[in-house]
PDB file with one MODEL, atoms N, CA, C and O in Angstrom:
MODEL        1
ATOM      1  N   UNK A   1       0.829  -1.184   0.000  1.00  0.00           N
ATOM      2  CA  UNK A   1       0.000   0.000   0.000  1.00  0.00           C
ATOM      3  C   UNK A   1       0.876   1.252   0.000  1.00  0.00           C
ATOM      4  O   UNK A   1       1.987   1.269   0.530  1.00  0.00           O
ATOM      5  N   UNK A   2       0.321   2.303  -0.623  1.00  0.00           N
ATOM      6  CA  UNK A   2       1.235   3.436  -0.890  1.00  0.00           C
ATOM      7  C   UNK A   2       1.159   3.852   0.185  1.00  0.00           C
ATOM      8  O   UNK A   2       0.097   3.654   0.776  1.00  0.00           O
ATOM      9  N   UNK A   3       2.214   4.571   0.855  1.00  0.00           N
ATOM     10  CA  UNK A   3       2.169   5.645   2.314  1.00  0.00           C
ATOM     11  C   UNK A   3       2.668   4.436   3.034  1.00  0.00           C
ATOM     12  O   UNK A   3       3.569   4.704   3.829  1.00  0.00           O
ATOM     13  N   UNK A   4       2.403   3.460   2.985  1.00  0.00           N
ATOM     14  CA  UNK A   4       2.423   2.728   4.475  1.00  0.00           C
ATOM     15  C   UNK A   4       3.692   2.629   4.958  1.00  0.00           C
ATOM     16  O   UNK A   4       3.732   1.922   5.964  1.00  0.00           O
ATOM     17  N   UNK A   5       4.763   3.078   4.614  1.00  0.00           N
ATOM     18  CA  UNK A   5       6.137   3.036   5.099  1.00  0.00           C
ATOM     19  C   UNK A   5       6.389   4.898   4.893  1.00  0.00           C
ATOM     20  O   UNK A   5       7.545   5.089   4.516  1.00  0.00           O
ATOM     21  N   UNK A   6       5.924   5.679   4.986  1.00  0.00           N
ATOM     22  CA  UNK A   6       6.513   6.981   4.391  1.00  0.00           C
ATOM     23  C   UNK A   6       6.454   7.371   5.534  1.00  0.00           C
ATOM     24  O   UNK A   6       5.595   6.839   6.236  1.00  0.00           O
ATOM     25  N   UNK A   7       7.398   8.516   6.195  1.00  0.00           N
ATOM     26  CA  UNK A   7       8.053   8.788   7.700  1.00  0.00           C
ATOM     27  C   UNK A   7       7.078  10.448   7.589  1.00  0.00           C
ATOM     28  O   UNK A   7       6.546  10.985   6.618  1.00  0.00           O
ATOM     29  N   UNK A   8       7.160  10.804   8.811  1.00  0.00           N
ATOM     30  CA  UNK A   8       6.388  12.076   9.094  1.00  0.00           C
ATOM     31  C   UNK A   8       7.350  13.027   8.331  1.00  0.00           C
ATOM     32  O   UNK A   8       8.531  12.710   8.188  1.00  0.00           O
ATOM     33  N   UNK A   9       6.649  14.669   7.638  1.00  0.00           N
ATOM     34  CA  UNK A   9       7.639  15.232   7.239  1.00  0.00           C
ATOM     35  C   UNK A   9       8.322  16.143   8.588  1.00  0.00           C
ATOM     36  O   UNK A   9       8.137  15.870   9.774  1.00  0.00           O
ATOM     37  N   UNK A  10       9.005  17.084   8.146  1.00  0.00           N
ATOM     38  CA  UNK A  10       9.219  17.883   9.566  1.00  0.00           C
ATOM     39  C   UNK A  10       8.284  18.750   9.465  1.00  0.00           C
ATOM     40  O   UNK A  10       8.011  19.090  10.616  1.00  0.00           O
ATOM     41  N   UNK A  11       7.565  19.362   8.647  1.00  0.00           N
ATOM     42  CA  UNK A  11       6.254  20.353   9.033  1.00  0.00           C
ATOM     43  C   UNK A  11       5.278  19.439   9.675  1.00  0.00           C
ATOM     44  O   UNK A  11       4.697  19.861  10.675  1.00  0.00           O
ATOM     45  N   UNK A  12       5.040  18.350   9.279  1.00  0.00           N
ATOM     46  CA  UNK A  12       4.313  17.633   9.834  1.00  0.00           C
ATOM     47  C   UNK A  12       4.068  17.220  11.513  1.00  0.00           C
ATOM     48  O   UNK A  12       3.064  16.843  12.116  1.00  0.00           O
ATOM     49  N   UNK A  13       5.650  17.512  12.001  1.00  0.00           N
ATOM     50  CA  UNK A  13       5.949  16.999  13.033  1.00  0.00           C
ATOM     51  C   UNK A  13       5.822  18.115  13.938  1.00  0.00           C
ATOM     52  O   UNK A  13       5.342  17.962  15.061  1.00  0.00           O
ATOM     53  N   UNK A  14       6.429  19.794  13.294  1.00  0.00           N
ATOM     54  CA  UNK A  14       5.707  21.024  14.008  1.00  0.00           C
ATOM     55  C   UNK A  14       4.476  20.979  14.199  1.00  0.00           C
ATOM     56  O   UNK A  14       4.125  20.989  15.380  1.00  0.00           O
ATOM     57  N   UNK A  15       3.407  20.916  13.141  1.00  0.00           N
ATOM     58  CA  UNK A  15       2.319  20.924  13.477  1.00  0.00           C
ATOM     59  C   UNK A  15       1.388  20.160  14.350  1.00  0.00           C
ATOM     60  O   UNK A  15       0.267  20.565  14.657  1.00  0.00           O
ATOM     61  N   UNK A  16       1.979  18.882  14.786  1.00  0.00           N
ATOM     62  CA  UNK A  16       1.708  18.028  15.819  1.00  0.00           C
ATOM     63  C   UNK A  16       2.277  18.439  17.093  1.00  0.00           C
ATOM     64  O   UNK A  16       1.743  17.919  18.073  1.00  0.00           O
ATOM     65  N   UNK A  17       3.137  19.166  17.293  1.00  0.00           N
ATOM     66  CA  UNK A  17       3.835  19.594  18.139  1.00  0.00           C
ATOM     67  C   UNK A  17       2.891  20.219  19.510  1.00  0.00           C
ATOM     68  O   UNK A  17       2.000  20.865  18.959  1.00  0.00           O
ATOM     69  N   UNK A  18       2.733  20.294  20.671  1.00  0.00           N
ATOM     70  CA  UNK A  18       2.414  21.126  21.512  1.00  0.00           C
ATOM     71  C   UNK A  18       3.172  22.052  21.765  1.00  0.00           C
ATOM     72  O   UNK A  18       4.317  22.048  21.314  1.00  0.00           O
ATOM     73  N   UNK A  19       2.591  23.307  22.738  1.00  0.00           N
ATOM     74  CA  UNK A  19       3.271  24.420  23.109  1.00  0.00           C
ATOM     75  C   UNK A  19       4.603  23.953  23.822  1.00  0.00           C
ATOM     76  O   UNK A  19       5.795  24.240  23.713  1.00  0.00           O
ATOM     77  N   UNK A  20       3.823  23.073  24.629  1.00  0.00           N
ATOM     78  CA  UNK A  20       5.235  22.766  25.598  1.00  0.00           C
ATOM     79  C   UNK A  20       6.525  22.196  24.940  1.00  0.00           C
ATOM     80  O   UNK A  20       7.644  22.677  25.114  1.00  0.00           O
ATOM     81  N   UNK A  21       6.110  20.621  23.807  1.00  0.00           N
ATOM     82  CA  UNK A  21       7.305  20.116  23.187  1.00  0.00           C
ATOM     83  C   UNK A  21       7.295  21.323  22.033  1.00  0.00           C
ATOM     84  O   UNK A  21       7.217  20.555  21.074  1.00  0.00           O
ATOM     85  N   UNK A  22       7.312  22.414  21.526  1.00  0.00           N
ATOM     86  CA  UNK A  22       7.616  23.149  20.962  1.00  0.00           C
ATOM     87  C   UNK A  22       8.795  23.927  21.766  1.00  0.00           C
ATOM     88  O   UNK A  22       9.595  24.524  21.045  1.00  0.00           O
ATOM     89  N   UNK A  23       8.926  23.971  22.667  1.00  0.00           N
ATOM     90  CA  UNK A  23       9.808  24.917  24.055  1.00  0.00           C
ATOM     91  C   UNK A  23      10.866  23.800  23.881  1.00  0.00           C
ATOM     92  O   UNK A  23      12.005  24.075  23.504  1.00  0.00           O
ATOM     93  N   UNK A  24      10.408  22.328  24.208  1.00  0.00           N
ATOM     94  CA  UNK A  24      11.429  21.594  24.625  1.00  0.00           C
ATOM     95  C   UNK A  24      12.624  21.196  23.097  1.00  0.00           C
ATOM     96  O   UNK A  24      13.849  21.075  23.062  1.00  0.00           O
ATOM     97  N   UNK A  25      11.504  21.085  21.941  1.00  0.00           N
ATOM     98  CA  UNK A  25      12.408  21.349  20.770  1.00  0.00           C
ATOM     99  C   UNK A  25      13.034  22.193  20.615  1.00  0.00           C
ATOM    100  O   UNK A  25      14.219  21.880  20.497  1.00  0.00           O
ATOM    101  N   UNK A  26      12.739  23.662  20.515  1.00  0.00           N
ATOM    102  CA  UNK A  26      13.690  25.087  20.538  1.00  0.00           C
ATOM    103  C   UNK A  26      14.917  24.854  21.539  1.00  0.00           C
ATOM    104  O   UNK A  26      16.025  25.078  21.051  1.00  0.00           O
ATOM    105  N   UNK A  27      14.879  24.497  22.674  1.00  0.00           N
ATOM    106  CA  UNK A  27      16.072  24.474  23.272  1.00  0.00           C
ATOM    107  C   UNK A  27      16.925  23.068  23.798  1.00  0.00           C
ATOM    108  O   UNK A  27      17.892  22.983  24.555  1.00  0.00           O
ATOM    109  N   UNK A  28      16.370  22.308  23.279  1.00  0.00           N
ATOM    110  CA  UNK A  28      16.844  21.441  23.316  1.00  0.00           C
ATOM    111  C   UNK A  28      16.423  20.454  24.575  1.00  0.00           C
ATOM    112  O   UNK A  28      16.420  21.136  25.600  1.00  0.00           O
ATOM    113  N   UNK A  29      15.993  18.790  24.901  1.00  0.00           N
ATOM    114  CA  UNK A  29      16.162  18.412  26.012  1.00  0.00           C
ATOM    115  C   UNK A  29      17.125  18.618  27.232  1.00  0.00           C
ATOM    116  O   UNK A  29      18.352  18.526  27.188  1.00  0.00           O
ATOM    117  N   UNK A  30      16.350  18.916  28.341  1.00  0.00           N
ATOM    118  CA  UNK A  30      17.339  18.726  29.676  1.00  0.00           C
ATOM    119  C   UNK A  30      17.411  17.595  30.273  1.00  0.00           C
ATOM    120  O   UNK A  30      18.210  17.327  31.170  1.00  0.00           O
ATOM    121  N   UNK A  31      16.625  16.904  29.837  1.00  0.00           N
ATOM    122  CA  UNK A  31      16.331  15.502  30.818  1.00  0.00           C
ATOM    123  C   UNK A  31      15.870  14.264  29.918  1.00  0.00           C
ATOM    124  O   UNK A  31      15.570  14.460  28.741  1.00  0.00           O
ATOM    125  N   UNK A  32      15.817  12.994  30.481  1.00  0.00           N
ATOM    126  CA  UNK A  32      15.599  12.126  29.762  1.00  0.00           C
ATOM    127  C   UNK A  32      13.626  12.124  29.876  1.00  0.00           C
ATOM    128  O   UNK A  32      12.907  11.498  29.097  1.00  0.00           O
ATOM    129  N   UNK A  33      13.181  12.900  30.921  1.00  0.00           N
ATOM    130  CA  UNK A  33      11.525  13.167  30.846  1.00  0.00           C
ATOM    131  C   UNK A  33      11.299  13.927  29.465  1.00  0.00           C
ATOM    132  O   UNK A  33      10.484  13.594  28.605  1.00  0.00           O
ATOM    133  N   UNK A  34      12.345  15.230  29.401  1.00  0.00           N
ATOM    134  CA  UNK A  34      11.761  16.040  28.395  1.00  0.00           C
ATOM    135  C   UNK A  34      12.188  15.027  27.431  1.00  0.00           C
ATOM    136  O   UNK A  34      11.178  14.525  26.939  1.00  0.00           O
ATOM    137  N   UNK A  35      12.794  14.737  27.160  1.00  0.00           N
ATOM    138  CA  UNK A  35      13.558  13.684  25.655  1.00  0.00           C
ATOM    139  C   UNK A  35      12.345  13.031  25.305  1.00  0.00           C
ATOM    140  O   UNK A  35      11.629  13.157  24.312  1.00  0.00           O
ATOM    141  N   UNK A  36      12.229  12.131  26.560  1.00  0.00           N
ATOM    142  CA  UNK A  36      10.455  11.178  26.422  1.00  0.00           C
ATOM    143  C   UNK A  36       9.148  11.972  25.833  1.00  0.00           C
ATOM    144  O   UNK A  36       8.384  11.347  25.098  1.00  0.00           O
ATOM    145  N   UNK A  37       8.915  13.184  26.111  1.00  0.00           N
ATOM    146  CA  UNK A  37       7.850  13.784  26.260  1.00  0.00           C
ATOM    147  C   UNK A  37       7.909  14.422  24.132  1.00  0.00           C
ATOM    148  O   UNK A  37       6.913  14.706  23.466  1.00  0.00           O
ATOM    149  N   UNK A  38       9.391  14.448  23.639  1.00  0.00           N
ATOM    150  CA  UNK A  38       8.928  15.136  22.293  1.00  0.00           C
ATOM    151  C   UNK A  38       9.110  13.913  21.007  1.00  0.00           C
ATOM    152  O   UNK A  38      10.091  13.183  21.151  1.00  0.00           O
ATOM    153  N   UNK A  39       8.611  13.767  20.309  1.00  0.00           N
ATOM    154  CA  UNK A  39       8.563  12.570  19.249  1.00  0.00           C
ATOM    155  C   UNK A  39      10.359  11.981  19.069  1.00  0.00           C
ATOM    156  O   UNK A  39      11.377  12.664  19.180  1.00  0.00           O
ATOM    157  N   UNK A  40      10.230  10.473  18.757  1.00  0.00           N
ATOM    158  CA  UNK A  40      11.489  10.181  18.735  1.00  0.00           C
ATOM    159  C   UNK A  40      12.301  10.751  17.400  1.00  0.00           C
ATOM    160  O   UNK A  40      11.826  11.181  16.348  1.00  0.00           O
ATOM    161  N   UNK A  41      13.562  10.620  17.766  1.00  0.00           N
ATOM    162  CA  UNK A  41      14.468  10.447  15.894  1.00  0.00           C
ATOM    163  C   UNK A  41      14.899  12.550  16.479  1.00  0.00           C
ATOM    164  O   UNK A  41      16.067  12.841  16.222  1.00  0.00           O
ATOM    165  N   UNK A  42      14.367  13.303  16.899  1.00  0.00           N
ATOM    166  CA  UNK A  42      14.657  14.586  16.780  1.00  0.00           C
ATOM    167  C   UNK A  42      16.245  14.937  17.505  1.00  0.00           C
ATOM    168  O   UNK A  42      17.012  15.612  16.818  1.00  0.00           O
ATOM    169  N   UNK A  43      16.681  14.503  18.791  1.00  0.00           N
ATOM    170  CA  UNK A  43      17.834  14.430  18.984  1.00  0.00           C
ATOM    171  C   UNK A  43      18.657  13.271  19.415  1.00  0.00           C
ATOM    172  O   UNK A  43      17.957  12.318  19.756  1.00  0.00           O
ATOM    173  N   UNK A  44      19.739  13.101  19.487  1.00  0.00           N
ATOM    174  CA  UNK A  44      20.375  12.048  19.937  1.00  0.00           C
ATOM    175  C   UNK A  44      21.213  12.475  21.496  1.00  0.00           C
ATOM    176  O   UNK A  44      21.259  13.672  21.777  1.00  0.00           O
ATOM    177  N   UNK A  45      21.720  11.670  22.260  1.00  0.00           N
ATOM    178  CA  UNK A  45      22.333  11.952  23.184  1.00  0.00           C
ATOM    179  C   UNK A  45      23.871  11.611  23.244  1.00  0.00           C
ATOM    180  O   UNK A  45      24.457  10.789  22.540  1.00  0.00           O
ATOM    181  N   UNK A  46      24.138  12.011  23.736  1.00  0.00           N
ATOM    182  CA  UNK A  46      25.850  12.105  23.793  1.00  0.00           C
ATOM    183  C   UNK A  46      26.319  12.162  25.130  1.00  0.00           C
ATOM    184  O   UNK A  46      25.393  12.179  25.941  1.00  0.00           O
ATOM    185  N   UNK A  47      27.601  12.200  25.689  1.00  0.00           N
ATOM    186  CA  UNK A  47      28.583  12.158  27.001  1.00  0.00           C
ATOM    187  C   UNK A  47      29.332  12.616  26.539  1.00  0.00           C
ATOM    188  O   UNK A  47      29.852  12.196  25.505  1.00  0.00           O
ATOM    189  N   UNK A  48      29.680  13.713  27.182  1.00  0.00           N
ATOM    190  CA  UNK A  48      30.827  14.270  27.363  1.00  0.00           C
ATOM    191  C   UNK A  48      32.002  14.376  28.788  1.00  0.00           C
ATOM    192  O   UNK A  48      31.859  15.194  29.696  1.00  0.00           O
ATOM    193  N   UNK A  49      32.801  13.664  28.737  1.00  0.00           N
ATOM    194  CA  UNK A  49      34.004  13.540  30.240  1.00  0.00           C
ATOM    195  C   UNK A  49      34.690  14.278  29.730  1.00  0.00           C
ATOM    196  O   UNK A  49      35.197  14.458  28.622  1.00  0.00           O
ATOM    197  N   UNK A  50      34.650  14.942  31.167  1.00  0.00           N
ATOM    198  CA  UNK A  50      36.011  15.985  31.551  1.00  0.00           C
ATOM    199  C   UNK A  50      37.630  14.675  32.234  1.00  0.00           C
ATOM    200  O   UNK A  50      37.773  13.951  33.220  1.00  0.00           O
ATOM    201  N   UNK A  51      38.438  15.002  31.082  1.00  0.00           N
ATOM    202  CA  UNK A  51      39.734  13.896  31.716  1.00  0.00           C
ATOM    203  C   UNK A  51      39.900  14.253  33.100  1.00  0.00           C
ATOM    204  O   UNK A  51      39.908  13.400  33.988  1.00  0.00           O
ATOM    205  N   UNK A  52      40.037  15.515  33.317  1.00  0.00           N
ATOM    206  CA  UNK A  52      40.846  16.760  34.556  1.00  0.00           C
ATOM    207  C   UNK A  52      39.924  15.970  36.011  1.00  0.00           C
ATOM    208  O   UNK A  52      40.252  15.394  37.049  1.00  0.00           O
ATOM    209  N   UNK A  53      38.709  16.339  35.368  1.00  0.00           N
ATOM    210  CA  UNK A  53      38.078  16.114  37.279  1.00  0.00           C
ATOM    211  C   UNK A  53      37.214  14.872  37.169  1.00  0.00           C
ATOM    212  O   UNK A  53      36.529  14.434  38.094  1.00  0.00           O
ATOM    213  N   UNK A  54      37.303  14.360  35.993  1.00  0.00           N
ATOM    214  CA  UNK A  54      36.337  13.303  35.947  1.00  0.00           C
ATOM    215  C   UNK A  54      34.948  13.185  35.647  1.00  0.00           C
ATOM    216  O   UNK A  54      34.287  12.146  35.629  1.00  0.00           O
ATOM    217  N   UNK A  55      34.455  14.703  35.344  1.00  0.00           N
ATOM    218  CA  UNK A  55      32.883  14.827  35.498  1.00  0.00           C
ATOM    219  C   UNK A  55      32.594  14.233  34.363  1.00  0.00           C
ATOM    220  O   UNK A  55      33.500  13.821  33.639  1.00  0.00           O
ATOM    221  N   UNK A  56      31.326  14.101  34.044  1.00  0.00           N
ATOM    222  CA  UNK A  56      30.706  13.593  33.019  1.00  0.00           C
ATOM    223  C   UNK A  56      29.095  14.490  32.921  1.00  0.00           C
ATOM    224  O   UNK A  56      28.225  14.667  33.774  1.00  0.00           O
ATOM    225  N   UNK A  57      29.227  15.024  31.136  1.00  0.00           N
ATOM    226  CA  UNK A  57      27.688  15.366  31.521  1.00  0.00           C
ATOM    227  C   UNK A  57      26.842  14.870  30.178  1.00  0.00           C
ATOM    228  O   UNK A  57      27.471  14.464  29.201  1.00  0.00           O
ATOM    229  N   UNK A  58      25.715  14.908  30.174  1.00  0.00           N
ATOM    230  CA  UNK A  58      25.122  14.465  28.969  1.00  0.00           C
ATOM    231  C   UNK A  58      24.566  15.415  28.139  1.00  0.00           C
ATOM    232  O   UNK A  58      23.926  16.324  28.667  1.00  0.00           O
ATOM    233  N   UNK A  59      24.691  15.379  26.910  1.00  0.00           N
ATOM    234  CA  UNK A  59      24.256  16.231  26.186  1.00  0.00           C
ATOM    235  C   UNK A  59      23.229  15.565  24.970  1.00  0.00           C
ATOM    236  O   UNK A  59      23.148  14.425  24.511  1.00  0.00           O
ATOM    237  N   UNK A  60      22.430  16.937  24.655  1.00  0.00           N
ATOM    238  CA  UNK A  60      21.461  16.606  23.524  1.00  0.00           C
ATOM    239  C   UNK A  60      21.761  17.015  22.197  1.00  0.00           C
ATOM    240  O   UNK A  60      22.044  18.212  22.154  1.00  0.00           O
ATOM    241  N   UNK A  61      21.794  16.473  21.175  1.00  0.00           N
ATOM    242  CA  UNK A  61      22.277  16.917  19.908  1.00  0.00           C
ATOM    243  C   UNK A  61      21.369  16.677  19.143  1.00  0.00           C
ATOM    244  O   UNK A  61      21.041  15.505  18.954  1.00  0.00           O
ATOM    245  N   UNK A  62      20.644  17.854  18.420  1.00  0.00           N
ATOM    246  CA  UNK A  62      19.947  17.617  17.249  1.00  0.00           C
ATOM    247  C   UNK A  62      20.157  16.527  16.287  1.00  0.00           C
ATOM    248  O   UNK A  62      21.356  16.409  16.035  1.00  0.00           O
ATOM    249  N   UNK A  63      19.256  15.513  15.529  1.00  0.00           N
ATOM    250  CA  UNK A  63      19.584  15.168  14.399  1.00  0.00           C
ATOM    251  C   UNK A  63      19.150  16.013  13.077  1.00  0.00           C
ATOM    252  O   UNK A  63      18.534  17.079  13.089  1.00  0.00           O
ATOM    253  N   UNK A  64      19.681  15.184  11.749  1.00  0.00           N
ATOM    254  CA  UNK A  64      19.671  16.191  11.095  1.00  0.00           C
ATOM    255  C   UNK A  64      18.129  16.774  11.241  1.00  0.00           C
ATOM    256  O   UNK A  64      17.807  17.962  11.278  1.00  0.00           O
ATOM    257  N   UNK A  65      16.903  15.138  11.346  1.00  0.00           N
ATOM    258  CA  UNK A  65      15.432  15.863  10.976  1.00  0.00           C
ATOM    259  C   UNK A  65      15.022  16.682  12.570  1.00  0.00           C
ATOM    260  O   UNK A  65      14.062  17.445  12.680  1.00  0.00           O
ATOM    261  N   UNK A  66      15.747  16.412  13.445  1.00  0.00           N
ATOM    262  CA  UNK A  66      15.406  17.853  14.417  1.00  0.00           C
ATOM    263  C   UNK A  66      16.140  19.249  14.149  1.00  0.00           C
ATOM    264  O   UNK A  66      15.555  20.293  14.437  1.00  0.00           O
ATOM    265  N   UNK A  67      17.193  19.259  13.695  1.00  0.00           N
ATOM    266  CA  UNK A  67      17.479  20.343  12.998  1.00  0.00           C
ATOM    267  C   UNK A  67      16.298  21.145  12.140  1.00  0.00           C
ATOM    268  O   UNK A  67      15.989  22.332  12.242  1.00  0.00           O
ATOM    269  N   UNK A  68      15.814  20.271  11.385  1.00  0.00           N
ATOM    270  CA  UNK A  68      14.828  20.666  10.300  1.00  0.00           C
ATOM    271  C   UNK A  68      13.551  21.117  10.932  1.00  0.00           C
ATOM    272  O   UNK A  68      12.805  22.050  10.633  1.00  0.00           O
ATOM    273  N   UNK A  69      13.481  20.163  11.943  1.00  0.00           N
ATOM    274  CA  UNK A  69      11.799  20.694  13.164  1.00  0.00           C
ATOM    275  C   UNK A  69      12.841  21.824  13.623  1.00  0.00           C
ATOM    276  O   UNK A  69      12.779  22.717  12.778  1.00  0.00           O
ATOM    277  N   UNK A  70      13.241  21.963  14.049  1.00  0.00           N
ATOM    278  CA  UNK A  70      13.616  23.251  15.120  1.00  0.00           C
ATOM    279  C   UNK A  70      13.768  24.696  14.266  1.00  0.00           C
ATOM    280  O   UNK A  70      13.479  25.780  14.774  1.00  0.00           O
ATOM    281  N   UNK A  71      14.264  24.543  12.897  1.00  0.00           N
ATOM    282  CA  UNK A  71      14.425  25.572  11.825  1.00  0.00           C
ATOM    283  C   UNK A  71      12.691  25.848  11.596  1.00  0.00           C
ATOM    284  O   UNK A  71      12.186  26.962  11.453  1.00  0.00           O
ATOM    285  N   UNK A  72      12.318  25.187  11.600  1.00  0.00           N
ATOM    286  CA  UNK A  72      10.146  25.216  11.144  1.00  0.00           C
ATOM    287  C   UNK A  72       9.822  25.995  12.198  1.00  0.00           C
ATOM    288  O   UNK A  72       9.122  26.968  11.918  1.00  0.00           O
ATOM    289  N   UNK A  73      10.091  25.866  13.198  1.00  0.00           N
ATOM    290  CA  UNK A  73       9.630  26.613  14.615  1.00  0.00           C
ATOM    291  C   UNK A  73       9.312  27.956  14.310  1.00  0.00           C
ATOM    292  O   UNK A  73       8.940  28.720  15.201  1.00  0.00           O
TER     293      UNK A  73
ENDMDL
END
């Protein structure tokens, strides 16, 4: 069947968007709640260690199609 494999576009995915995961897309996740709370595939996560003191923190990185939602915003 036609469509039945075709992926959301990124306007598609703004316009589904709420106010709130609209906030949490613009700036990116802080948490693995907000991460949960906005559609998958938009960012990926990463670690970053400090050698010096040992810290470790996690970060959120756009993919390319959250790039593309976050530019729609």
């Amino acid at each position: 069947m036609p469509g039945m494999d075709s992926k959301p576009t990124p306007q598609s995915i703004v316009d589904a968007l709420t106010a709130v995961q609209r906030d949490i897309v613009a700036c990116g996740p802080t948490s693995f709640d907000e991460a949960k709370a906005i559609p998958t595939g938009l960012f990926s996560c990463g670690e970053i260690w400090e050698s010096d003191s040992g810290d470790e923190w996690l970060v959120w990185e756009p993919t390319a199609l959250g790039a593309r939602v976050r530019d729609l915003l």
